[in-house]
C-alpha positions as semicolon CSV with decimal commas, in nm:
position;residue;x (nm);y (nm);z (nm)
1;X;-1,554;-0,828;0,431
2;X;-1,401;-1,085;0,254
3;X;-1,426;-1,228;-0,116
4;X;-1,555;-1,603;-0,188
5;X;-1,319;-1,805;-0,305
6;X;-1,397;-1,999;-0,625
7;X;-1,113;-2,289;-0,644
8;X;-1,100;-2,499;-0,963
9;X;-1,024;-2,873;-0,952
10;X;-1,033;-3,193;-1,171
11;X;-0,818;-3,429;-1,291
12;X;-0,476;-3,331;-1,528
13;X;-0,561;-3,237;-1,879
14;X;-0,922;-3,172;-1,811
15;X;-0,895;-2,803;-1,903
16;X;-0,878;-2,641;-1,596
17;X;-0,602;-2,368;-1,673
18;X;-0,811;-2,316;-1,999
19;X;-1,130;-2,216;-1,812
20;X;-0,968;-2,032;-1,503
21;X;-0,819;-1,816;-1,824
22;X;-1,181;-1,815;-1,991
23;X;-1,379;-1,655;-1,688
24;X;-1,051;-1,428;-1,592
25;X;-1,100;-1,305;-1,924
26;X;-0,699;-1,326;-1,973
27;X;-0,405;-1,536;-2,035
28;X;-0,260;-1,569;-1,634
29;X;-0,199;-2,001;-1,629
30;X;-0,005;-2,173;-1,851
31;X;-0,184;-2,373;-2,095
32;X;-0,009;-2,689;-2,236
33;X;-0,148;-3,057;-2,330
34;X;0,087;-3,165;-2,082
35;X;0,005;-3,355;-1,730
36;X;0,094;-3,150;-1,451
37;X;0,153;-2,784;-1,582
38;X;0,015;-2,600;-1,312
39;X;0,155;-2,620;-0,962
40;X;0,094;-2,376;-0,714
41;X;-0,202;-2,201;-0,671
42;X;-0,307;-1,938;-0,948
43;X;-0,506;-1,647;-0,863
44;X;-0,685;-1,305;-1,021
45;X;-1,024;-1,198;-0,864
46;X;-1,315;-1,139;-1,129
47;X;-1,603;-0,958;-1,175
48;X;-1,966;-1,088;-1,277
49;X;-2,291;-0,844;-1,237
50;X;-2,183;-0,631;-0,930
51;X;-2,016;-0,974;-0,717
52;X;-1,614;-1,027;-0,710
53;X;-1,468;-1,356;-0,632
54;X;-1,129;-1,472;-0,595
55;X;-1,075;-1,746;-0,866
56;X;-0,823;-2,045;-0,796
57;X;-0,647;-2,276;-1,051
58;X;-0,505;-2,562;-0,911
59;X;-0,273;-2,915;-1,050
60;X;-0,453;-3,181;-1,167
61;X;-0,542;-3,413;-0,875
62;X;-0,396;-3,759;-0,919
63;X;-0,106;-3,557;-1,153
64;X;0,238;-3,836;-1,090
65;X;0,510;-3,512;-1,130
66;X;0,857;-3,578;-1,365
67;X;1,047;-3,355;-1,066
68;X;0,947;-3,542;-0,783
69;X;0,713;-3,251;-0,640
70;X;0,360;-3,486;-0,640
71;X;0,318;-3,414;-0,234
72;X;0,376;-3,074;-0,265
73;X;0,122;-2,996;-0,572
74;X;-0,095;-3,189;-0,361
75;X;-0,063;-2,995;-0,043
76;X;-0,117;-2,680;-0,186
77;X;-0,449;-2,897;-0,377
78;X;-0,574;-2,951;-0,042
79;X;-0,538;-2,559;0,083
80;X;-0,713;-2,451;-0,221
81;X;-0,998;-2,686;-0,121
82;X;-1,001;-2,576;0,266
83;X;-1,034;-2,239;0,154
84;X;-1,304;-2,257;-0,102
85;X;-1,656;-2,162;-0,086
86;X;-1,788;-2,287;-0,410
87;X;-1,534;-2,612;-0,605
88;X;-1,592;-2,630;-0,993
89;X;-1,542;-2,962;-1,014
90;X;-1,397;-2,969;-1,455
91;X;-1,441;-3,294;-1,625
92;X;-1,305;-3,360;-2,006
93;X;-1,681;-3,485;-2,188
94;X;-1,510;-3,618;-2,501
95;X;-1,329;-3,857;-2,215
96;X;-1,627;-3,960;-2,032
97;X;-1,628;-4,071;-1,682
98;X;-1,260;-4,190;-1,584
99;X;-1,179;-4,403;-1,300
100;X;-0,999;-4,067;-1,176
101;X;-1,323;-3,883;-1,184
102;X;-1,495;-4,118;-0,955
103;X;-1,237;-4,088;-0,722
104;X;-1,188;-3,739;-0,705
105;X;-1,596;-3,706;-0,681
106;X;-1,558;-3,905;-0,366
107;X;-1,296;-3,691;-0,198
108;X;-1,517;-3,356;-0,299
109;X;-1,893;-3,540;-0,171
110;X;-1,669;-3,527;0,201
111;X;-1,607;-3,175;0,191
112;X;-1,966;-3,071;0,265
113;X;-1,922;-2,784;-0,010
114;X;-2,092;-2,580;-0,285
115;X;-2,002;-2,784;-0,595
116;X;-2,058;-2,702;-0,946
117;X;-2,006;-3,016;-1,198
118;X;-1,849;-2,840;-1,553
119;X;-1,813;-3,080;-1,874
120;X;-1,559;-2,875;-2,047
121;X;-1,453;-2,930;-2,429
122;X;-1,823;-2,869;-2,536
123;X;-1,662;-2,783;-2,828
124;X;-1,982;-2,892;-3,096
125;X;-2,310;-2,921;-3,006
126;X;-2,305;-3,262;-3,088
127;X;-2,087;-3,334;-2,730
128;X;-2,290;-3,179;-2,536
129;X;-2,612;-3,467;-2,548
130;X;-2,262;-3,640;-2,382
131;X;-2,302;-3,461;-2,068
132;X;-2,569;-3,700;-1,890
133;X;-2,329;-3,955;-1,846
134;X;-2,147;-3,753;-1,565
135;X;-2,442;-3,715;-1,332
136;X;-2,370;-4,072;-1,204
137;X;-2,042;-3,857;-0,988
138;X;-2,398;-3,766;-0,807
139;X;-2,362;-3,383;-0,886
140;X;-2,676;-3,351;-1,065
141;X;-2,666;-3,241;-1,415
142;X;-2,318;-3,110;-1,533
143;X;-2,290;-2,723;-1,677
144;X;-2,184;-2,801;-2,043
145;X;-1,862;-2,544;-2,153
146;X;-1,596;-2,493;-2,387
147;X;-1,294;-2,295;-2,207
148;X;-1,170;-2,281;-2,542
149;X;-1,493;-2,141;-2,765
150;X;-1,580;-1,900;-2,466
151;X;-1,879;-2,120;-2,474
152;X;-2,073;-2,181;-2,119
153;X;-1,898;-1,912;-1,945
154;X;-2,185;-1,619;-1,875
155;X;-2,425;-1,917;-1,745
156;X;-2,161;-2,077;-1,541
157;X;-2,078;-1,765;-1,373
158;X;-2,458;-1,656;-1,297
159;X;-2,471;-2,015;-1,140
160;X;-2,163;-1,940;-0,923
161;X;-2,312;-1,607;-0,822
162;X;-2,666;-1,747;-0,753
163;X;-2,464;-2,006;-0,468
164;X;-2,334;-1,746;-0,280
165;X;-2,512;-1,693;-0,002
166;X;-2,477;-1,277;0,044
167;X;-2,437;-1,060;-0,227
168;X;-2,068;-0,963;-0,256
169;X;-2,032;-0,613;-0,387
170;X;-1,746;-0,488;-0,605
171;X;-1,708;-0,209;-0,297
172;X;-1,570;-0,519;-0,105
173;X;-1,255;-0,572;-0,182
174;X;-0,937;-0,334;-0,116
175;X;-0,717;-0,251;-0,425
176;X;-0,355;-0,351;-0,299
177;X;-0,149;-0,026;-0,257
178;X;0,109;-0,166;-0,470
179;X;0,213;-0,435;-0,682
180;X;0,561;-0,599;-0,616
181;X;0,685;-0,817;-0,926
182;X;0,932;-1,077;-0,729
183;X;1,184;-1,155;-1,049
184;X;1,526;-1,300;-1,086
185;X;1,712;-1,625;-1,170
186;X;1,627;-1,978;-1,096
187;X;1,629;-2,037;-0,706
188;X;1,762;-1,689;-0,612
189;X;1,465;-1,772;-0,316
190;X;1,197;-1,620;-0,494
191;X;0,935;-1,823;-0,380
192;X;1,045;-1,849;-0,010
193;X;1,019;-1,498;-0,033
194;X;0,655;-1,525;-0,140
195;X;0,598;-1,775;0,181
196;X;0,761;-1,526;0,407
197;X;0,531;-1,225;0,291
198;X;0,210;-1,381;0,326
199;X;0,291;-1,594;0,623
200;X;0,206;-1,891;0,460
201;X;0,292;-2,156;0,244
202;X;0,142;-2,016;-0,079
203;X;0,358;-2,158;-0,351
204;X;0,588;-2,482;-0,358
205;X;0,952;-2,385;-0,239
206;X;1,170;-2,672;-0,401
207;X;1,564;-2,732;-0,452
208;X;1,428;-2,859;-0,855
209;X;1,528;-2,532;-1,050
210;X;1,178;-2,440;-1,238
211;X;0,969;-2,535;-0,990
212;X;0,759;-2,204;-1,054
213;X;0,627;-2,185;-1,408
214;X;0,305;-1,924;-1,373
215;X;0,308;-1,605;-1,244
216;X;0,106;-1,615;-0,911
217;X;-0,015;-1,320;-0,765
218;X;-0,031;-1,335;-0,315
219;X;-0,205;-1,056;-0,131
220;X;-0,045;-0,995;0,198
221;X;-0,052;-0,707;0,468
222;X;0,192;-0,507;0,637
223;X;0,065;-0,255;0,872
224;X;-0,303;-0,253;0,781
225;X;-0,185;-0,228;0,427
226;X;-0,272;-0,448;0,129
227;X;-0,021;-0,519;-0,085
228;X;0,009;-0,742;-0,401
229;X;0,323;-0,945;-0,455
230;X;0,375;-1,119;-0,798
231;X;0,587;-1,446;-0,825
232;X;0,719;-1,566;-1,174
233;X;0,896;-1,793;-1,304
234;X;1,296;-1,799;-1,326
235;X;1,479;-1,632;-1,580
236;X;1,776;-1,827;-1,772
237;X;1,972;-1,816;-2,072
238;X;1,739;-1,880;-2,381
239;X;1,944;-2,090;-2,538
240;X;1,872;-2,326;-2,252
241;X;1,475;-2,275;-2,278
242;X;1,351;-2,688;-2,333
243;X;1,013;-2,633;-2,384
244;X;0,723;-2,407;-2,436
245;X;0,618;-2,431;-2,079
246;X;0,971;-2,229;-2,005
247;X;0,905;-2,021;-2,311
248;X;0,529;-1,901;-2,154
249;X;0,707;-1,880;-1,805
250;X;0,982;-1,606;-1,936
251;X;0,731;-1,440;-2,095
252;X;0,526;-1,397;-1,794
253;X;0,787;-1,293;-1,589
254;X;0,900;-1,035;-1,850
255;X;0,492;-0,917;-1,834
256;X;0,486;-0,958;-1,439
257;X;0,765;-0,651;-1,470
258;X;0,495;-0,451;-1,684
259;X;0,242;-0,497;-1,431
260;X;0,466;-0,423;-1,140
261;X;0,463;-0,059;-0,952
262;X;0,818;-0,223;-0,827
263;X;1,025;-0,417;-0,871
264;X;1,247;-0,696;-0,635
265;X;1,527;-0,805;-0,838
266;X;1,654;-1,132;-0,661
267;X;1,997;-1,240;-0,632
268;X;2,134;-1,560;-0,486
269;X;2,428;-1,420;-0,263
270;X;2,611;-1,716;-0,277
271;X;2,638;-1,690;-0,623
272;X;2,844;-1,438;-0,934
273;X;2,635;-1,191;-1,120
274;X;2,560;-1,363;-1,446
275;X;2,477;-1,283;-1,772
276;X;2,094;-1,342;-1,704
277;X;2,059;-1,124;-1,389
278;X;2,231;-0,886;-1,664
279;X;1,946;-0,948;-1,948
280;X;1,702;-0,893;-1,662
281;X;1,843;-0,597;-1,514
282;X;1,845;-0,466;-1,898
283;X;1,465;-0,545;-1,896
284;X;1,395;-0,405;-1,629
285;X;1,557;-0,084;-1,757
286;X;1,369;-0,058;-2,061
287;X;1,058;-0,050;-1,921
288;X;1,162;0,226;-1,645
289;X;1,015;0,040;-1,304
290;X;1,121;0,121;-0,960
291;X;1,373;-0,160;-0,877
292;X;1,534;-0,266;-0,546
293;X;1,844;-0,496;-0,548
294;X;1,764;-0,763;-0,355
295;X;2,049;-0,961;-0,207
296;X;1,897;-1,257;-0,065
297;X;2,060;-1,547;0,150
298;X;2,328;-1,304;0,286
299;X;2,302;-1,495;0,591
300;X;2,499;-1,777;0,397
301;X;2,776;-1,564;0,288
302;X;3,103;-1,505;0,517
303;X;3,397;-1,301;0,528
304;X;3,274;-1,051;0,260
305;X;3,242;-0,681;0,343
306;X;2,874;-0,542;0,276
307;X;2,975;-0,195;0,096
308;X;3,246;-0,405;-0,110
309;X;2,970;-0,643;-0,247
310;X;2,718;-0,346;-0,307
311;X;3,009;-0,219;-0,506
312;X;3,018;-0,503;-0,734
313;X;2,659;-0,510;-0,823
314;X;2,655;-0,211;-0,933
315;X;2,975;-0,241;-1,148
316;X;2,766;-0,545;-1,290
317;X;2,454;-0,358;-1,330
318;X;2,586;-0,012;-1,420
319;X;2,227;0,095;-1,593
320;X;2,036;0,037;-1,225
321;X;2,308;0,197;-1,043
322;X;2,011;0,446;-0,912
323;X;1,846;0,132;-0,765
324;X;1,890;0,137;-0,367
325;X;1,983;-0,267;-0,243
326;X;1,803;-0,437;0,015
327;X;2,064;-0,714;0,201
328;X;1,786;-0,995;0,299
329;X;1,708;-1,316;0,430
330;X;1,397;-1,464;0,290
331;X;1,402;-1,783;0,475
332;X;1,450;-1,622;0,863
333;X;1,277;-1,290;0,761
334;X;1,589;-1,064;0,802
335;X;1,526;-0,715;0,692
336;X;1,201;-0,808;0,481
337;X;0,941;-0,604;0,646
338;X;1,235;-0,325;0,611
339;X;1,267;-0,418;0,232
340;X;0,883;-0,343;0,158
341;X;0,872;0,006;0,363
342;X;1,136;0,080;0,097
343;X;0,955;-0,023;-0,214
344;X;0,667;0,209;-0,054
345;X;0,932;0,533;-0,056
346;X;1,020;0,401;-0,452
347;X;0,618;0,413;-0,448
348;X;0,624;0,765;-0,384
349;X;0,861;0,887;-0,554
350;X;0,800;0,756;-0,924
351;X;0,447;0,871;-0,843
352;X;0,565;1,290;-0,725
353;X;0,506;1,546;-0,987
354;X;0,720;1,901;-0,902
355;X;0,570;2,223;-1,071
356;X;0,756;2,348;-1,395
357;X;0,940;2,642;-1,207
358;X;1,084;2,397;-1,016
359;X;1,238;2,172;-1,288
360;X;1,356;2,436;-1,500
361;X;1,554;2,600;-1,223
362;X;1,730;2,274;-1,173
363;X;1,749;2,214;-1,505
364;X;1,913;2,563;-1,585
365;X;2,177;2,503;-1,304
366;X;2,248;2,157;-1,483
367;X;2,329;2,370;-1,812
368;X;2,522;2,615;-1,637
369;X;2,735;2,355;-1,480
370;X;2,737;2,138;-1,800
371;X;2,633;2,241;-2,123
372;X;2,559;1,978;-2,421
373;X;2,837;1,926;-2,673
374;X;2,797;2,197;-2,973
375;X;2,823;2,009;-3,317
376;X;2,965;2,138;-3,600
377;X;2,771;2,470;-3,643
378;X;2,489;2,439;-3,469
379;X;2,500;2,479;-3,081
380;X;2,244;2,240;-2,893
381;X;1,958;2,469;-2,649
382;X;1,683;2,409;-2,411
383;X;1,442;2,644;-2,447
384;X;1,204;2,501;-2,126
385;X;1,095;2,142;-1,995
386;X;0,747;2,016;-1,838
387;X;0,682;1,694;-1,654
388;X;0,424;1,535;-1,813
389;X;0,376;1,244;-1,659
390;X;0,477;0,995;-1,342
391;X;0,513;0,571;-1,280
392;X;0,817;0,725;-1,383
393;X;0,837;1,019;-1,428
394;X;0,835;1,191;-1,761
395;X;0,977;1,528;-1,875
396;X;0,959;1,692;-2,241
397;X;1,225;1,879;-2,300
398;X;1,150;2,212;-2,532
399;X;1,486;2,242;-2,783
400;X;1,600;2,384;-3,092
401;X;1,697;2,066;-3,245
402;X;1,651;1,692;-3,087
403;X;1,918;1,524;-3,319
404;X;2,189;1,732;-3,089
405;X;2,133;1,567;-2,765
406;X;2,231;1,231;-2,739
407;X;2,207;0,931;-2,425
408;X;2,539;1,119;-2,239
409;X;2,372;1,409;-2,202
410;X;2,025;1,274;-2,135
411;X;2,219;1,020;-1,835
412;X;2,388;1,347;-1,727
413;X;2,039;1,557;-1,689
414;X;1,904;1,240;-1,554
415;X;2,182;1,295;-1,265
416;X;2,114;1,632;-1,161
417;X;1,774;1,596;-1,131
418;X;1,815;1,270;-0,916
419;X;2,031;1,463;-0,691
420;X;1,816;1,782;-0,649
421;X;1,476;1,656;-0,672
422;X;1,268;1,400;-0,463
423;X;1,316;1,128;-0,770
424;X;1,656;1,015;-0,610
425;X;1,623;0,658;-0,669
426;X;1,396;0,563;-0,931
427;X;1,422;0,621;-1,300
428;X;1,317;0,914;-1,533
429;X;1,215;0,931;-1,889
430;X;1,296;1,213;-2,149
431;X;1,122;1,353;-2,446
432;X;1,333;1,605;-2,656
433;X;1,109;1,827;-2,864
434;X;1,150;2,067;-3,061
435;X;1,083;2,487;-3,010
436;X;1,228;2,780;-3,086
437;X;1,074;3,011;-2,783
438;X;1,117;3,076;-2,467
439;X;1,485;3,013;-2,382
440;X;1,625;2,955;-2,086
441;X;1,738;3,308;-1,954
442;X;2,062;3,164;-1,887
443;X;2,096;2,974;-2,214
């Protein structure tokens, strides 16, 4: 069974990212008092009493855009309205009825859908005897809100709920197997990438560097299986971030990477490793995701050798050199469906837990073979380990002293149990603690 689709529209400025972030509950679109903000479709599914819906933020109808991309913001305007079951229609009540309003009522009467009328900005009761000048749009009485306050939002909800015409259960939707954050510089072909997986065109592909700003999340299937694939915004240098709409874009993108089970680290190539695919790569690091390299647009590149290339990222990115790379083209589909299967085997492995006998043999072969540098007096043991946890995988490390083990020798165990264990290719977090029982026979 599928999930209604709840699509928000309205003019620009009318507070339409505010209240898709209101009933989500969460901070997902970008809010700015600036016309034309939001481009592509924005999505997140919410829960009200037992139903789930799939709410949709769209750009302001009518919006003129600075970069030239008006047609496509209102192409992917018109999808959102195909696919709805139930159109909030937002209006600004401090405003009052705008020549815009009429004309977007108009275009919605056509559609022959559920439509719910929401005066937003609500924000005293005093605006809200304001709201009876809106039902001339000939949507009966308007559902008074502020996005802002939190004000409005249960009854606006049990009003979207009491339009549907079966009861959707929570039970109905399928949890995507996976979440795939989709990061990397400006126009590395994130986006097309996006198209290709769900086999549509679900966010505005543009030449204009920027043209994503949110981080939109696209369902698609491979296989019978759900997945969930997480566009963001382009990383660049910060010294070169204009405005706060490119600050809140970099910071979803950096939280896009905390939500991700993997991640697809984008590169143009066409184009040098930089010092931002560097910064990002370091991110990415730091918070220990699964990462595939993802060398996109290979199709444009001639005359250089595959395993020579593959050589150079990694000499570039020397702290994901566990990360397997993926040679793709987004825009024909080379070697994408190929690219995913391998996220799934990253899938698995940051979420395999091996039984303690099993890690402390390796781990007493990795001593054996290399044992941690003794300083001054004191010589450095490891008395027994434990994984603790996975997504990745975490090990605590039993030892007479913590201070004597430093990031060599954590890289090193790192290393061996890569190469002996079925964590090959994703990364592994330790915790040195300290004991002083049980040792290591061998130790």
């Amino acid at each position: 069974m599928t999930i209604p689709v709840i699509t928000i529209v309205g003019r620009p400025n009318v507070g339409k990212s505010a209240l898709f972030n209101c009933l989500a509950k969460r901070r997902i679109s970008i809010v700015e008092p600036t016309c034309g903000v939001t481009r592509d479709r924005v999505s997140t599914e919410i829960r009200h009493k037992d139903c789930v819906c799939e709410l949709v933020d769209t750009g302001g109808m009518g919006v003129k855009d600075v970069d030239g991309l008006t047609e496509e913001i209102k192409a992917q305007i018109e999808i959102a309205l195909r696919s709805a079951d139930i159109i909030l229609f937002v209006v600004d009540v401090r405003d009052g009825v705008t020549p815009l309003d009429v004309l977007i009522a108009e275009k919605l009467r056509h559609l022959k859908k559920e439509i719910i009328l929401v005066a937003n900005k609500v924000d005293t009761p005093k605006l809200e005897y304001q709201i009876g000048d809106f039902n001339k749009l000939g949507f009966g009485e308007p559902l008074p809100i502020s996005a802002l306050e939190v004000f409005g939002r249960s009854e606006l909800l049990d009003r979207i709920i009491s339009l549907l015409p079966t009861p959707y259960l929570e039970s109905a939707t399928t949890e995507p197997i996976m979440k795939l954050a989709i990061v990397g510089k400006r126009n590395a072909g994130k986006s097309t990438l996006i198209n290709t997986l769900a086999k549509e065109q679900r966010v505005i592909v543009s030449e204009v560097p920027g043209t994503t700003r949110d981080s939109v999340d696209v369902r698609f299937e491979i296989d019978g299986k759900q997945f969930l694939a997480i566009d963001t915004a382009g990383v660049r240098k910060k010294r070169q971030v204009k405005d706060s709409i490119e600050f809140y874009s970099m910071a979803r993108a950096e939280r896009s990477i905390r939500r991700a089970d993997v991640v697809l680290f984008l590169f143009d190539a066409t184009l040098k490793i930089s010092e931002v695919d560097k910064k990002l790569g370091d991110y990415i690091v730091s918070e220990s995701k699964p990462c595939i390299l993802v060398i996109n647009k290979w199709d444009l590149v001639k005359g250089i050798e595959t395993e020579k290339f593959n050589d150079y990222i990694y000499k570039c990115l020397p702290g994901l050199s566990f990360a397997p790379i993926s040679v793709i083209s987004a825009k024909s589909n080379d070697h994408v469906v190929e690219m995913v299967q391998l996220a799934l085997e990253l899938y698995e492995q940051a979420n395999t837990r091996i039984t303690t006998s099993e890690l402390n043999q390796v781990l007493e072969d990795a001593i054996t073979l290399h044992r941690p540098t003794r300083r001054k007096s004191k010589s450095p043991k490891i008395f027994y380990a434990t994984q603790v946890s996975v997504a990745p995988p975490t090990f605590v490390l039993f030892v007479n002293d913590p201070k004597l083990f430093n990031s060599d020798y954590e890289r090193y165990l790192s290393n061996q149990l890569r190469g002996k264990l079925p964590f090959s290719e994703v990364p592994l977090k330790f915790h040195f603690r300290a004991r002083t029982k049980t040792q290591l026979s061998h130790v």
